[in-house]
Biotite code that builds the C-alpha atoms (Angstrom):
import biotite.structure as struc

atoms = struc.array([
    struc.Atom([89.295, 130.305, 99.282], chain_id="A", res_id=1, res_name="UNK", atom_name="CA", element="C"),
    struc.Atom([89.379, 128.327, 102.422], chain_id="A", res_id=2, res_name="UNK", atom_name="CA", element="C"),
    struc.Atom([91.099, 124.993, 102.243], chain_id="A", res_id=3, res_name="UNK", atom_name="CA", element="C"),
    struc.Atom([87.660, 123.734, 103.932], chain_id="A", res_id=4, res_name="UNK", atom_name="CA", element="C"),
    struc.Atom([85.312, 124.521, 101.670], chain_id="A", res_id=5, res_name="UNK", atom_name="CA", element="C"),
    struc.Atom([82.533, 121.586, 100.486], chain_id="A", res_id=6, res_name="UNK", atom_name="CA", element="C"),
    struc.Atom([84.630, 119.375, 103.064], chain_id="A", res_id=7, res_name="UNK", atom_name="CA", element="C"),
    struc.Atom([83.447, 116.648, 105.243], chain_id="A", res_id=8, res_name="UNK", atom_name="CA", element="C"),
    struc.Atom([85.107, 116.869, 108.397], chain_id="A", res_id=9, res_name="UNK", atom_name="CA", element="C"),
    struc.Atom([86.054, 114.409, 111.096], chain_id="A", res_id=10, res_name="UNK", atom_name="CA", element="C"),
    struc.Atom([87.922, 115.998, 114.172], chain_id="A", res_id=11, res_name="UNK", atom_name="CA", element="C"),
    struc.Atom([89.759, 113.864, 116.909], chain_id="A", res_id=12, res_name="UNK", atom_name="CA", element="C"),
    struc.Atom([90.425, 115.895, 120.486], chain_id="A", res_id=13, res_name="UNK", atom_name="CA", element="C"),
    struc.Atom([92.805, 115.023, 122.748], chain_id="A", res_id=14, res_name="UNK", atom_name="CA", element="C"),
    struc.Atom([92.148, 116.095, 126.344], chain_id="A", res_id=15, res_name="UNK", atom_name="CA", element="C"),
    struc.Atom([95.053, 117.302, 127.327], chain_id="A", res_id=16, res_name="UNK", atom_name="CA", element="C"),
    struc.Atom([95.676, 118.963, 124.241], chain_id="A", res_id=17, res_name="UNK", atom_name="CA", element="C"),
    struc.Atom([92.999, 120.320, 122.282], chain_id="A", res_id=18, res_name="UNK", atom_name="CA", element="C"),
    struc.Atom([89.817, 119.405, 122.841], chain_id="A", res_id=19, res_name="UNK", atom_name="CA", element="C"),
    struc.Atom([87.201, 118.286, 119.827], chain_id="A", res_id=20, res_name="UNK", atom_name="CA", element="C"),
    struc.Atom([84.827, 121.261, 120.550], chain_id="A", res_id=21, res_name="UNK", atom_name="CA", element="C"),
    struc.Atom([87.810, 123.503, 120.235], chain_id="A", res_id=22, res_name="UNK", atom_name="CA", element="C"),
    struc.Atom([88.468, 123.043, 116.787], chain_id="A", res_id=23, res_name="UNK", atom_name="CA", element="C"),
    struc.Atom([84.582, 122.257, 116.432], chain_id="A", res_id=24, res_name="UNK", atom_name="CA", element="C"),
    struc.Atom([84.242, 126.331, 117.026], chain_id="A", res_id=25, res_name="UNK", atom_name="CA", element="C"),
    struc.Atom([86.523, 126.918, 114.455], chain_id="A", res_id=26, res_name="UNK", atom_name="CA", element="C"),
    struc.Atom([85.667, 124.271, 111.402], chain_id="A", res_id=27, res_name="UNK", atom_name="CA", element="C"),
    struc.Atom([81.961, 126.125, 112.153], chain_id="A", res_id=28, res_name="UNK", atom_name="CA", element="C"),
    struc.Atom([83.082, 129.199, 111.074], chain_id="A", res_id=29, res_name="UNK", atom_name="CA", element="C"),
    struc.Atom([83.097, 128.172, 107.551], chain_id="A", res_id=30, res_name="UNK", atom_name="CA", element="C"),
    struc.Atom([79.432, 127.828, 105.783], chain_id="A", res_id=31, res_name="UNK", atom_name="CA", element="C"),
    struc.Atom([80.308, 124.841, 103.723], chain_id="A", res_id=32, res_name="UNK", atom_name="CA", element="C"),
    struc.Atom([82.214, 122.383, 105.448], chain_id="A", res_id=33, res_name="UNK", atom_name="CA", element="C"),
    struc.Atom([80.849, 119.850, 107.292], chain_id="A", res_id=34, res_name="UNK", atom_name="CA", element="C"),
    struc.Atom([81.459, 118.060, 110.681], chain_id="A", res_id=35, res_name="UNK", atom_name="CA", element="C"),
    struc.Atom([80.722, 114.429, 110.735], chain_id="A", res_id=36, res_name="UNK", atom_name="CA", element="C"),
    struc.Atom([81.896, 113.539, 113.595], chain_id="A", res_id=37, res_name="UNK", atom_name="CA", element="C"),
    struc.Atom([83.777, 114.876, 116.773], chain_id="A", res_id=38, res_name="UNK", atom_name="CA", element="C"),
    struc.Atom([84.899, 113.450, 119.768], chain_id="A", res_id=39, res_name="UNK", atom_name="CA", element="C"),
    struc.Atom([87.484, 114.110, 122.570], chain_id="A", res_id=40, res_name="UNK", atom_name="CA", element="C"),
    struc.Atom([89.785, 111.008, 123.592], chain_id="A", res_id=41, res_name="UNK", atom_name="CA", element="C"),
    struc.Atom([92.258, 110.266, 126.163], chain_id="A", res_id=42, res_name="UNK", atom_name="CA", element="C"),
    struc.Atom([95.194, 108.798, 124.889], chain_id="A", res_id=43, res_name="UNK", atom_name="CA", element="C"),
    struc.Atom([97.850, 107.156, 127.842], chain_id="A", res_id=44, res_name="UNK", atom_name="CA", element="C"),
])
């Protein structure tokens, strides 16, 4: 059991860490969970 399983999903990047379509890649990799939004900030 995966702990994202029949999960909505909202993913916030940073750019000088991790970006959003990093860990986009990786939520993807599991059938049932479900990105509803993604995006990649700067934060100063």
């Amino acid at each position: 059991m995966n702990i994202l399983e029949n999960k909505k999903v909202i993913i916030i990047g940073d750019r000088d860490g991790v970006p959003g379509q990093a860990m986009e890649e990786c939520v993807k990799t599991v059938a049932t969970a479900e990105i509803v939004f993604s995006v990649t900030e700067c934060f100063v």
